[in-house]
VODO-286231 format. One record per residue (C-alpha): residue number from 1; x, z, y. Coordinates in pm, 1 decimal. Example, Ala and Ser with C-alpha at 12.3 -4.5 7.8 and 13.67 -1.06 7.14 Angstrom:
BEGIN
R resi     east       up    north
R    1   1230.0    780.0   -450.0
R    2   1367.0    714.0   -106.0
***
This chain:
BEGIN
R resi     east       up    north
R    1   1505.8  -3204.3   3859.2
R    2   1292.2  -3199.0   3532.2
R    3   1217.6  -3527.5   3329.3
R    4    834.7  -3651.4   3433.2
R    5    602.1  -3574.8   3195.4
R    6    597.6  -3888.7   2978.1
R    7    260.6  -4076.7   2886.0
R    8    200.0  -4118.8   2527.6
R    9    -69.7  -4371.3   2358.9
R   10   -338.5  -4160.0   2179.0
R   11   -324.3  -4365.0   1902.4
R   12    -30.6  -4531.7   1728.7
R   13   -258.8  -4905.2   1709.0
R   14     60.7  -5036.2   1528.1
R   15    -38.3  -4849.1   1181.5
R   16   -294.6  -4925.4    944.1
R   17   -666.7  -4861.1   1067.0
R   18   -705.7  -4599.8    752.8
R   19   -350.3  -4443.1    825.8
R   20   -399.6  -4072.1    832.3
R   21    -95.4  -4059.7   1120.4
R   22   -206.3  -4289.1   1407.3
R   23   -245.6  -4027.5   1608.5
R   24     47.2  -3820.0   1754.7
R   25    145.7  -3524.5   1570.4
R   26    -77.7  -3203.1   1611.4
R   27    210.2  -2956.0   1577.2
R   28    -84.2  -2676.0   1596.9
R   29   -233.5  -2804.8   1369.3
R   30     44.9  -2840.0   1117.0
R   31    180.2  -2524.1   1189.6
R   32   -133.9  -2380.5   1144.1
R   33   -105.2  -2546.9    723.6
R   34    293.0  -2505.5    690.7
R   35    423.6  -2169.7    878.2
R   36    789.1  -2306.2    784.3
R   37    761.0  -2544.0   1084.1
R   38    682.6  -2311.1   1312.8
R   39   1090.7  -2270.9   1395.2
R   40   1171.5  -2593.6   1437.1
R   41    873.5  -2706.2   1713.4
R   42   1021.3  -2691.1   2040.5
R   43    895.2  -2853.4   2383.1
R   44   1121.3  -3129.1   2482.7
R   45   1258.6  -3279.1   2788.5
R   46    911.2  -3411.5   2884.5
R   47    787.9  -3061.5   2789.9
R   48    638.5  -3184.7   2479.7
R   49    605.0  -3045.3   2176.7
R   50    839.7  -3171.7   1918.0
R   51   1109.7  -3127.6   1649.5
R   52   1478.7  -3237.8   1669.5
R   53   1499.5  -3569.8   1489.3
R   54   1815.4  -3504.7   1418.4
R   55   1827.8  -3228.8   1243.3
R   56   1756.5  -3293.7    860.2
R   57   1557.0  -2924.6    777.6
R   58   1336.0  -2998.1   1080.0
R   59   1284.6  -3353.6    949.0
R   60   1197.7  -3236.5    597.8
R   61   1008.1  -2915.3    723.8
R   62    790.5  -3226.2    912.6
R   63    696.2  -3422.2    604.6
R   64    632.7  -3098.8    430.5
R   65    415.0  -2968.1    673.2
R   66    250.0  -3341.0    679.6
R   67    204.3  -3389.5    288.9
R   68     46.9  -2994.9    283.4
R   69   -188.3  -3108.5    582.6
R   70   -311.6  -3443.4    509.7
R   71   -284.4  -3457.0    102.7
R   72   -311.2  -3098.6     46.3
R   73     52.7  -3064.5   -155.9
R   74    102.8  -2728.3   -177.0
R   75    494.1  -2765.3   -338.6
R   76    731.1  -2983.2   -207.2
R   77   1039.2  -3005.9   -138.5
R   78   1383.2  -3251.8   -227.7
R   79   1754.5  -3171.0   -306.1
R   80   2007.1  -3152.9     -0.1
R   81   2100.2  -3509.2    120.1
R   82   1853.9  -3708.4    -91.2
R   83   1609.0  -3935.7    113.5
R   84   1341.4  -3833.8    320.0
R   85   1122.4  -4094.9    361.2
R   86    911.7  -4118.2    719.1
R   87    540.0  -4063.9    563.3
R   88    336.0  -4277.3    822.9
R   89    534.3  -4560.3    685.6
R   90    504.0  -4478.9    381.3
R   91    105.1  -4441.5    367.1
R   92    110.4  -4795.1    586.7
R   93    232.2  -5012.3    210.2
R   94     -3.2  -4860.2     18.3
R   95   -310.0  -4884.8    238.0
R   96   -180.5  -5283.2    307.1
R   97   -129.4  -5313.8    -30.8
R   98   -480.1  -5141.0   -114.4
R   99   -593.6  -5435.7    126.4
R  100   -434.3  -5674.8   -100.3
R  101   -617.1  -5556.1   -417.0
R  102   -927.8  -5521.1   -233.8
R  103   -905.6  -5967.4   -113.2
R  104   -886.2  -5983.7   -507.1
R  105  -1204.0  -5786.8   -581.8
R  106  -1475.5  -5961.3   -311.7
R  107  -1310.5  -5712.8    -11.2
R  108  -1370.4  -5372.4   -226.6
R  109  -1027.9  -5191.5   -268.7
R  110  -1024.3  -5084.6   -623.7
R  111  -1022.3  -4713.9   -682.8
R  112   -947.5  -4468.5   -952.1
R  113   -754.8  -4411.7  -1263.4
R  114   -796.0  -4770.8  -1412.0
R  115   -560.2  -4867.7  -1114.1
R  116   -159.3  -4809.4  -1232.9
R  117    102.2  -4859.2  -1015.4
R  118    467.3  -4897.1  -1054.4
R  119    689.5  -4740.8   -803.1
R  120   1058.5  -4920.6   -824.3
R  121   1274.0  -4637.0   -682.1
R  122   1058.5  -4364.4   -663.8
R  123   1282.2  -4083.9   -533.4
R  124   1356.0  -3748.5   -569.6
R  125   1040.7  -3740.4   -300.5
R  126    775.3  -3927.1   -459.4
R  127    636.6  -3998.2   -162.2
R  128    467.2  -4325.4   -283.6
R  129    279.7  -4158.7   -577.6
R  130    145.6  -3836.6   -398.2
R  131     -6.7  -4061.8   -127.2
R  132   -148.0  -4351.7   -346.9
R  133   -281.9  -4065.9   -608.4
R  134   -446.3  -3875.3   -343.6
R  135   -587.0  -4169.4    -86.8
R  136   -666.8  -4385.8   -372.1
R  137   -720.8  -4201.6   -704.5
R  138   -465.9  -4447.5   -864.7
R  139   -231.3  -4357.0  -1154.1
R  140    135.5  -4429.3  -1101.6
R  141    458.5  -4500.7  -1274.1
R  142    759.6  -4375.7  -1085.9
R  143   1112.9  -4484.8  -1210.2
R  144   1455.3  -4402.1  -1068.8
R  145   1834.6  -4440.8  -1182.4
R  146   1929.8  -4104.9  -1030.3
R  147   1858.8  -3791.4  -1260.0
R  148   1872.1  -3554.5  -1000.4
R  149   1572.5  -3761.9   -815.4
R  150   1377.6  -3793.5  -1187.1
R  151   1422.1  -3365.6  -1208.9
R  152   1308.7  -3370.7   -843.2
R  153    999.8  -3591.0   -922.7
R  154    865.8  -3384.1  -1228.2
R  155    913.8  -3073.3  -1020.7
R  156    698.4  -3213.5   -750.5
R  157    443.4  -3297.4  -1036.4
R  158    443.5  -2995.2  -1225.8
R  159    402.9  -2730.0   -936.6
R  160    102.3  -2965.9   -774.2
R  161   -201.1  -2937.7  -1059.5
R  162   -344.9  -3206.5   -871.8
R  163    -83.5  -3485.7   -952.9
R  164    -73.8  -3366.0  -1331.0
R  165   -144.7  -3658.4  -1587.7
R  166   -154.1  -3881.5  -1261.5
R  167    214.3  -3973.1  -1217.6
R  168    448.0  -4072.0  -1472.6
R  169    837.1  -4038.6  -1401.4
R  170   1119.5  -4261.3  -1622.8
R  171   1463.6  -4251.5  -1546.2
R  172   1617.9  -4645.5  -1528.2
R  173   1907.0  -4594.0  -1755.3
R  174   2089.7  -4931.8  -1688.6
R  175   2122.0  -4928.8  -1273.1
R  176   2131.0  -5282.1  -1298.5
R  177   1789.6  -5344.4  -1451.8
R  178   1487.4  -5317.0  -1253.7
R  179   1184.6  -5418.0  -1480.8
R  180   1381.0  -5434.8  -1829.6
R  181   1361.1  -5075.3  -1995.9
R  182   1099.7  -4896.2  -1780.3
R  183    775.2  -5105.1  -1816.6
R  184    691.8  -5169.4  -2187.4
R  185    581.4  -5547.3  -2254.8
R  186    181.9  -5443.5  -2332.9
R  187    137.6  -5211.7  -2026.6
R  188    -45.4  -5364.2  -1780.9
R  189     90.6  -5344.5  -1419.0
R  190   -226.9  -5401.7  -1105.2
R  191     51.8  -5359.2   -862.7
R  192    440.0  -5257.7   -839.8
R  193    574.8  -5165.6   -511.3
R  194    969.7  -5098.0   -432.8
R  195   1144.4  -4951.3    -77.4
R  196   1545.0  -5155.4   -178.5
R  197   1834.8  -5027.9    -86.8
R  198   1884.9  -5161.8    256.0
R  199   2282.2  -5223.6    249.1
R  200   2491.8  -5367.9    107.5
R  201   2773.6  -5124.8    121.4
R  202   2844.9  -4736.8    212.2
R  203   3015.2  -4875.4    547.2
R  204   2745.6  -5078.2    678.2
R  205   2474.0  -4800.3    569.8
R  206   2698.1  -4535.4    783.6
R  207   2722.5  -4787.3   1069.3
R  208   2310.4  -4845.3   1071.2
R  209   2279.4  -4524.0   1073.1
R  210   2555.5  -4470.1   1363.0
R  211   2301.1  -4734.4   1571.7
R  212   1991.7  -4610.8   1464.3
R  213   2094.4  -4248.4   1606.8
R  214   2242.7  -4377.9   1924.4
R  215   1909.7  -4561.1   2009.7
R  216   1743.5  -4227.3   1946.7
R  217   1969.4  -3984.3   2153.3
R  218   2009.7  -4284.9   2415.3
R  219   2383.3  -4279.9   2391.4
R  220   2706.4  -4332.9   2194.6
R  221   2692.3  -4130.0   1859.4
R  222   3004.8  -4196.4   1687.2
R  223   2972.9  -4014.7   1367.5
R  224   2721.3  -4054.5   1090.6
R  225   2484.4  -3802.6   1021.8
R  226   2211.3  -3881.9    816.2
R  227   1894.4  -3713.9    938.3
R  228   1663.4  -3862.8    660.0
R  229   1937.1  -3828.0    424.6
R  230   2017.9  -4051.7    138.3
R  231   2210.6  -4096.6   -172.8
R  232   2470.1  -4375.6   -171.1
R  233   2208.6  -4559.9   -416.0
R  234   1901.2  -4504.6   -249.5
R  235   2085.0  -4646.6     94.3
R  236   2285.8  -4934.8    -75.8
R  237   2347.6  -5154.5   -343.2
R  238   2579.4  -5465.8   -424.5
R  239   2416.5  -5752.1   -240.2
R  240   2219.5  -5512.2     14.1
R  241   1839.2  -5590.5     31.5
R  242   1840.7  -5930.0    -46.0
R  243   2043.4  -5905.1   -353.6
R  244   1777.1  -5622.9   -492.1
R  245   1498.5  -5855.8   -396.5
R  246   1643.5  -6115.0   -570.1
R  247   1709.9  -5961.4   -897.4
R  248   1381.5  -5789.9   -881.2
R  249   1234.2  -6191.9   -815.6
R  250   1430.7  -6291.4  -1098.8
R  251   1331.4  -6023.1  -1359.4
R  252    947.2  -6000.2  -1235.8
R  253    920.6  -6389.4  -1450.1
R  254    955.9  -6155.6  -1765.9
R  255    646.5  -5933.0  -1680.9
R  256    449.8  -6227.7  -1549.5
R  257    157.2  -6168.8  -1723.5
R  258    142.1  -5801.7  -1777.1
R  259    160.4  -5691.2  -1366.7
R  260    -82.2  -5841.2  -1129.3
R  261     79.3  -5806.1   -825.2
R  262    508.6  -5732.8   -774.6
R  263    538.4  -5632.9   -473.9
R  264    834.0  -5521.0   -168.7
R  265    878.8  -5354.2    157.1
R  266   1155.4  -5642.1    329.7
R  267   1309.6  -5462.3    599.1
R  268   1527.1  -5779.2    798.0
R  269   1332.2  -6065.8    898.8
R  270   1661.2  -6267.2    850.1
R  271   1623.8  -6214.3    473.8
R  272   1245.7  -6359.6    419.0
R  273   1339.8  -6767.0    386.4
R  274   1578.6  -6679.6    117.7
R  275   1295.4  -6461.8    -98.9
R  276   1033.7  -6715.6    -50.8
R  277   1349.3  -6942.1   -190.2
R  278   1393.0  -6749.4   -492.1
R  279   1022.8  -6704.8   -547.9
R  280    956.8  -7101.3   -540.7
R  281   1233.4  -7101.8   -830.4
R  282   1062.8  -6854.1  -1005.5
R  283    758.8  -7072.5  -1013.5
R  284    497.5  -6761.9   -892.9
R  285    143.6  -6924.2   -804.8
R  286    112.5  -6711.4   -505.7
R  287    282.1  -6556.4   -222.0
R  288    142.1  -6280.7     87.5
R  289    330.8  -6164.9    339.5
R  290    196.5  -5858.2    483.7
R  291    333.7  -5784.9    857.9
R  292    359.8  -5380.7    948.4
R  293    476.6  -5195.3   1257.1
R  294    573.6  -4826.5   1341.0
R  295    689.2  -4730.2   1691.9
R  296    948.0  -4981.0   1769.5
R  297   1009.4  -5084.6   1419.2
R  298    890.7  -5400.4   1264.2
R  299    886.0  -5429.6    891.0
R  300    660.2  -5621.1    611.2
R  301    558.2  -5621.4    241.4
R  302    597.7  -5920.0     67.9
R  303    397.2  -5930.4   -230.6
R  304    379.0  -6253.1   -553.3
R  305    185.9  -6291.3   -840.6
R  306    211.0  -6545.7  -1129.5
R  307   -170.8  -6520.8  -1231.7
R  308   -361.1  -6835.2  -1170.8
R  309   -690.3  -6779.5   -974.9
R  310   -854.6  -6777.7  -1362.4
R  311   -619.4  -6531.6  -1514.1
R  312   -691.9  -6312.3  -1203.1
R  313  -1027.4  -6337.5  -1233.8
R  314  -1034.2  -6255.9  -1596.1
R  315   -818.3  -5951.7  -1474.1
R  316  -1037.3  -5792.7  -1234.8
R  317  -1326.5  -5820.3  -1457.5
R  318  -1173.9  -5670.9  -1808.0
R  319   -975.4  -5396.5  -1651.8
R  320  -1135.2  -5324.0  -1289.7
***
């Protein structure tokens, strides 16, 4: 006896109101602006249309076909087994964190070129950039320790006209710097934003990913496959999440008066009383804490600055 057909929400309420992807997927629709997915779209058990989550083409063919669709990228693409990021997700930071700049400038998100980002770990994707560039007009800074990723970015850039003079990719030489050696003391920042590694080791990244795929089949899965892929660096670091945060807390004093908001996605809820720890110790005058959801998944942004309400004033005025 076949499955019953299951309901699904029209509208996925939990993402931002401007979100491009509350609604479910269109798979005509994308098909219709990436042919490549065509193979991968298959009805499911409740005789929907979907892809095979588990399958890392399919899940790359997706965000492919999403980023040609909704941000008209014509090029893109990543090396085998380097992250691919969910985009709905993605596009949720930046349009909180457009939110954020916008309760800073009398509720009118600032828009254009004058806006520069940092992206801490942008990726061989660079996800955050195409989305923020395209929604927003904003310029971004992208920075990475992996060279493969920094090739991968300035590929993306070059064969998309559109992102050209937009995005700006440095490679981190010293993996244990964040801020140091990327940002140059008399750039001025309006807002950094960082995805951390999430582990804390290559075990406990194999064994999330062991859970997250047994919750998604419904059963037992035993061996680790990663279906959004992942370098060891972009999945974990020494000290996991927290220890990233922490450093990046810790370093962020040295730039307090060049960016106007740092900011981070914070992933377990267990970690936030030890960040707002390190962030009284750093002394920052203020501190939001942005909640955002996706399907089952709770996450938020946590976001400081060090500018007093003058200093931010005096911002906004001279440079927005």
């Amino acid at each position: 006896m076949l499955p019953l057909k299951k309901e699904h929400p029209k509208e996925k309420t939990k993402l931002h109101p401007r979100n491009k992807h509350r609604e479910r997927y269109d798979f005509k629709q994308l098909i219709a602006s990436c042919a490549e997915l065509k193979p991968f779209v298959k009805l499911n058990e409740y005789k929907d249309e979907s892809i095979d989550f588990f399958n890392a083409e399919a899940v790359k063919t997706l965000n492919k076909a999403l980023l040609k669709h909704f941000y008209s990228i014509e090029h893109w693409d990543i090396p085998k087994n380097y992250l691919c990021p969910p985009i709905p997700g993605r596009a949720d930071y930046l349009h909180y964190a457009a939110d954020l700049l916008g309760s800073m400038n009398n509720g009118k998100i600032p828009t254009g070129e004058k806006i520069k980002c940092l992206d801490i770990g942008v990726g061989a994707n660079c996800v955050y950039p195409i989305i923020g560039t395209k929604e927003y007009g904003w310029n971004f800074i992208g920075t990475d320790i992996d060279t493969v990723a920094v090739e991968s970015a300035n590929k993306i850039i070059e064969l998309n006209p559109s992102l050209k003079n937009k995005i700006e990719i440095r490679l981190q030489h010293n993996p244990k710097d964040i801020l140091y050696g990327v940002l140059k003391k008399d750039e001025r920042i309006d807002l950094s934003i960082c995805n951390p590694p999430f582990h804390a080791s290559l075990e406990e990244a194999q064994a999330g990913t062991i859970r997250k795929l047994s919750n998604l089949k419904g059963k037992k899965i035993t061996k680790a496959n990663l279906n959004f892929g992942g370098q060891n660096n972009e999945l974990w670091c020494k000290g996991g999440e927290l220890g990233f945060i922490r450093d990046m807390i810790r370093q962020s004093k040295q730039f307090s008066e060049s960016v106007f908001w740092f900011s981070t996605s914070v992933s377990k809820q267990s970690n936030l009383n030890a960040i707002y720890q390190e962030l009284e110790k750093a002394k920052v005058f203020d501190v939001k804490t942005i909640p955002m959801g996706q399907g089952n998944k709770t996450s938020r942004v946590v976001a400081w600055t060090f500018l007093s309400k003058e200093e931010q004033l005096t911002w906004v005025k001279e440079k927005w």
